[in-house]
C-alpha positions as CSV (number, residue, x, y, z in Angstrom):
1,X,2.6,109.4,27.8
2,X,4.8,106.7,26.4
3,X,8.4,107.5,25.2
4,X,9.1,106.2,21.4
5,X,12.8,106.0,19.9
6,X,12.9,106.9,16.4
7,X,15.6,106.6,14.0
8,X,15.8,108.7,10.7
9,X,15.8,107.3,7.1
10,X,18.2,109.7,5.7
11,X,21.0,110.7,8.4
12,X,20.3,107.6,10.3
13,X,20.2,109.5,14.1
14,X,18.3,108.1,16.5
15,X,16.5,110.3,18.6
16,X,13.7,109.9,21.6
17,X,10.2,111.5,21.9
18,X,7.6,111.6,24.4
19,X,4.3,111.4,22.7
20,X,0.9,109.8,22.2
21,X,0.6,107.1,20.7
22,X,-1.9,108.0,17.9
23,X,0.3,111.4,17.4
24,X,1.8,111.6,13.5
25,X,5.7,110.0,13.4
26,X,8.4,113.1,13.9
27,X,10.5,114.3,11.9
28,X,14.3,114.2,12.6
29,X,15.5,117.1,14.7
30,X,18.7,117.3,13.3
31,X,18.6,116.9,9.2
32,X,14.0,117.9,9.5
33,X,13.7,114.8,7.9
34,X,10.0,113.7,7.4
35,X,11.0,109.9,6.8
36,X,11.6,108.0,10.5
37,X,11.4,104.8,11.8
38,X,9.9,103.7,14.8
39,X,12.3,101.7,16.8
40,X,11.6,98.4,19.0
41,X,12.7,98.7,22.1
42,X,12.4,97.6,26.0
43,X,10.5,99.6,28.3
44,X,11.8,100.6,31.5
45,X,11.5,98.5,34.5
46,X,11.8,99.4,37.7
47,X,12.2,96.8,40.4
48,X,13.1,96.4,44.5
49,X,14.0,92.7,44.5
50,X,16.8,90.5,44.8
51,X,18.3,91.9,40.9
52,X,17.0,89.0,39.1
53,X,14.6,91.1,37.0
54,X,17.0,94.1,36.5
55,X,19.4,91.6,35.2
56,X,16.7,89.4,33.1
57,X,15.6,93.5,31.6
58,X,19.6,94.6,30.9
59,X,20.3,91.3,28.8
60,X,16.6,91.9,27.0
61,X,17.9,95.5,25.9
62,X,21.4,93.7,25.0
63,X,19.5,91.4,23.0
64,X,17.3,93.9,21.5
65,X,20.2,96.9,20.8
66,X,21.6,93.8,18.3
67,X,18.6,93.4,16.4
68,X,17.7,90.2,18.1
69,X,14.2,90.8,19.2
70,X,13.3,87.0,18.9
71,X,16.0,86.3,21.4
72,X,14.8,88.7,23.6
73,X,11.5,87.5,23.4
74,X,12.8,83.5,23.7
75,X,14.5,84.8,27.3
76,X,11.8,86.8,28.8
77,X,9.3,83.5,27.9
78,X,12.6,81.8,30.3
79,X,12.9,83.8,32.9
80,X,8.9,84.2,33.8
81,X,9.2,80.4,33.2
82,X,12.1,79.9,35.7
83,X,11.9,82.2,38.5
84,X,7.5,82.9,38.4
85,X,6.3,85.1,41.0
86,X,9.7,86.9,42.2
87,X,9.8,90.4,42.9
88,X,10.0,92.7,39.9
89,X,8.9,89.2,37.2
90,X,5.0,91.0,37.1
91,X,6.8,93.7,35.0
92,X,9.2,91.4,32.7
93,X,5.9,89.6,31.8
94,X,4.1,93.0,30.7
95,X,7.7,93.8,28.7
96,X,7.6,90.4,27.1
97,X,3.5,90.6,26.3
98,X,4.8,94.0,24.6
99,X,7.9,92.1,22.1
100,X,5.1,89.8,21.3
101,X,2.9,92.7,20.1
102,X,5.9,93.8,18.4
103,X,6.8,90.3,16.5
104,X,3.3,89.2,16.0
105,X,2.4,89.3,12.3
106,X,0.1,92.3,11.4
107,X,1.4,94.1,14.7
């Protein structure tokens, strides 16, 4: 089961739940808020390799933590661009196929 970041309308806390992906939105576990946003945010990647992909993943969740998905996205097109069939790049393509889903219109 996927983990989803959440951050509430009202008191504004974000908070992390592991859950289905057709399962109802939460509500906030500190104010029981009903209204809560689904976050965007870069999955975890886990990699044996020379760092380049831990690296390429830590400035994607920089990019991402300052709202700046389309960077993000612009970056992870670069780096399975640049450095191809490294170690570790098989899982920043699936993370950048994901902020693609994300920014795609009607996503």
């Amino acid at each position: 089961m996927p983990t989803y970041d959440y951050q509430c309308n009202n008191c504004e806390h974000i908070f992390e739940v592991l859950q289905k992906l057709d399962d109802p939105d939460p509500e906030c576990p500190l104010c029981t808020c009903p209204q809560v946003t689904r976050l965007l945010c870069a999955p975890a990647i886990c990699t044996r390799g020379d760092g380049t992909a831990s690296r390429v993943e830590s400035e994607i969740k920089k990019r991402l933590g300052q709202g700046r998905a389309g960077d993000a996205l612009r970056l992870a097109d670069k780096a399975v661009n640049l450095v191809g069939k490294r170690k570790g790049m098989d899982k920043i393509k699936a993370a950048r196929d994901k902020l693609r889903g994300h920014l795609s219109p009607g996503a």
